[in-house]
N, C-alpha and C positions, 0 to 999 in steps of 0.2 A: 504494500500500500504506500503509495507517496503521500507526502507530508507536504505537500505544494497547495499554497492556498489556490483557491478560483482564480485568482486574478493574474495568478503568474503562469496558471497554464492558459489563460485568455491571451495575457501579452506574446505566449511562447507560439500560439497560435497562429497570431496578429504577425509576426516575425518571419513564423516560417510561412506564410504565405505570400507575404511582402516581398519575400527575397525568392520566391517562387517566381510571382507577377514579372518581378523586374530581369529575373533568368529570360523568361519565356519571352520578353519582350525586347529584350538588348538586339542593337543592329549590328548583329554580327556576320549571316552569310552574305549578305550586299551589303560589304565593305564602303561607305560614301567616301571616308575622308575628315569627313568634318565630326564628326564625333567618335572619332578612332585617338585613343593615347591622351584623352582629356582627364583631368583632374575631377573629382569629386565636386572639388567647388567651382571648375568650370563649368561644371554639369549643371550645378547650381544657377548658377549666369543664367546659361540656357532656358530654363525651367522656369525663373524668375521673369526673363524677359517675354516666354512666349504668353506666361499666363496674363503680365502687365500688356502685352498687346491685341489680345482681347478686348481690354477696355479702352484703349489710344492704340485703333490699326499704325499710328506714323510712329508711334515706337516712343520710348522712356527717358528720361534724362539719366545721367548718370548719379545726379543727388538722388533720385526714386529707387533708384536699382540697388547703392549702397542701403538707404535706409532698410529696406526690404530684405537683404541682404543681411543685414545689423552688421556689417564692414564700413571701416573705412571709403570715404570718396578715393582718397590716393590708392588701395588696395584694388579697387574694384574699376577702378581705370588701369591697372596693369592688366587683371584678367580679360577686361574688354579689349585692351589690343593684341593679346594673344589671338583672341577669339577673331578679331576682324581680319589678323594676320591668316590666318588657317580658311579663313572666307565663310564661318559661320555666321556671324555677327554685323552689320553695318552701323557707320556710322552717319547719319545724311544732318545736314545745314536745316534749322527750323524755315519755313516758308514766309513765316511775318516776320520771327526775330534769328536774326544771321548768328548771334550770339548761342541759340539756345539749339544743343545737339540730341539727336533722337536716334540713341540704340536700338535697332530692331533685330530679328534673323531674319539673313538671306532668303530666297526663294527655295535657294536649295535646301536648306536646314527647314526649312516649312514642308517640304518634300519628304525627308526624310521623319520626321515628326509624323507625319503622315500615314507612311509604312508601318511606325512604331504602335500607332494609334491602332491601325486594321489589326496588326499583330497583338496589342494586347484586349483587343475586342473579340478576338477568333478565339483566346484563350480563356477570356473570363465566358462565353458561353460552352466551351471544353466544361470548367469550372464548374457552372453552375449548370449545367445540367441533370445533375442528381438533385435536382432542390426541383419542389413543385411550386405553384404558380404563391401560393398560401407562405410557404417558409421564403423563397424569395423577395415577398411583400414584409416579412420581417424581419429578415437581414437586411432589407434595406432603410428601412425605419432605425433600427436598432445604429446603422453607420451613421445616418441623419443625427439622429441623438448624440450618439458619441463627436461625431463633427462641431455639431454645435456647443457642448461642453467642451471639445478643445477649444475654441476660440474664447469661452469665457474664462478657462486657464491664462490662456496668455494675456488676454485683458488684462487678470486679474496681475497679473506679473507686472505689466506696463502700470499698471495704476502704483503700483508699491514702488517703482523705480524714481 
């Protein structure tokens, strides 16, 4: 019998599936280039800026991307030119103000994000097709929840700061 409360075979759970998703999803047999030999926290970059341009298609300032990041502006402008150097990343000129620059990804890092997206869609219905319509409607409620409780963690953090 183990001795492991609920919640650590929850998170052991949460863990080994996480690192299942991101197996089955990594772009590995078509090689792109642009996300081959990157850093953890380049990845990060990446991640950061595609979810920030969602909300602003012309892309992030570098103050948005640090905050978000919770790095340095000087840290995260090194990473950003790795990143533009490797041709995953742009940098373009604001249109009204010449001053203010808009990190986005390439077309082709959007392409590739793409691939990643079909591939981990192929897998989470792999996944979940031993769940019926009823348990699926509750694991997804249940992520809803726990979602929403992460955010008021971190609130709760930023407010104590």
């Amino acid at each position: 019998m183990s001795s492991e409360s609920r919640e650590t075979k929850l998170c052991k759970a949460l863990i080994h599936l996480s690192e299942w998703l991101r197996e089955s999803a990594a772009p590995r047999q078509e090689s792109s280039g642009h996300f081959d030999d990157l850093s953890l926290r380049h990845l990060d970059v990446i991640r950061v800026v595609w979810t920030l341009q969602e909300e602003n298609p012309e892309g992030t300032t570098l103050k948005r991307l640090a905050e978000e990041l919770k790095l340095t502006p000087g840290t995260v402008s090194g990473l950003v030119d790795t990143l533009v150097k490797k041709g995953t990343l742009s940098r373009v000129q604001g249109k009204d103000d010449r001053r203010k620059v808009n990190i986005s990804l390439t077309e082709e890092s959007l392409r590739v994000i793409d691939r990643i997206i079909a591939r981990m869609n192929e897998t989470a219905k792999k996944l979940f097709s031993c769940l019926d319509e009823e348990e699926k409607n509750t694991l997804e409620a249940g992520f809803e929840k726990l979602n929403r409780r992460i955010k008021e963690i971190k609130n709760d953090k930023e407010e104590k700061k």
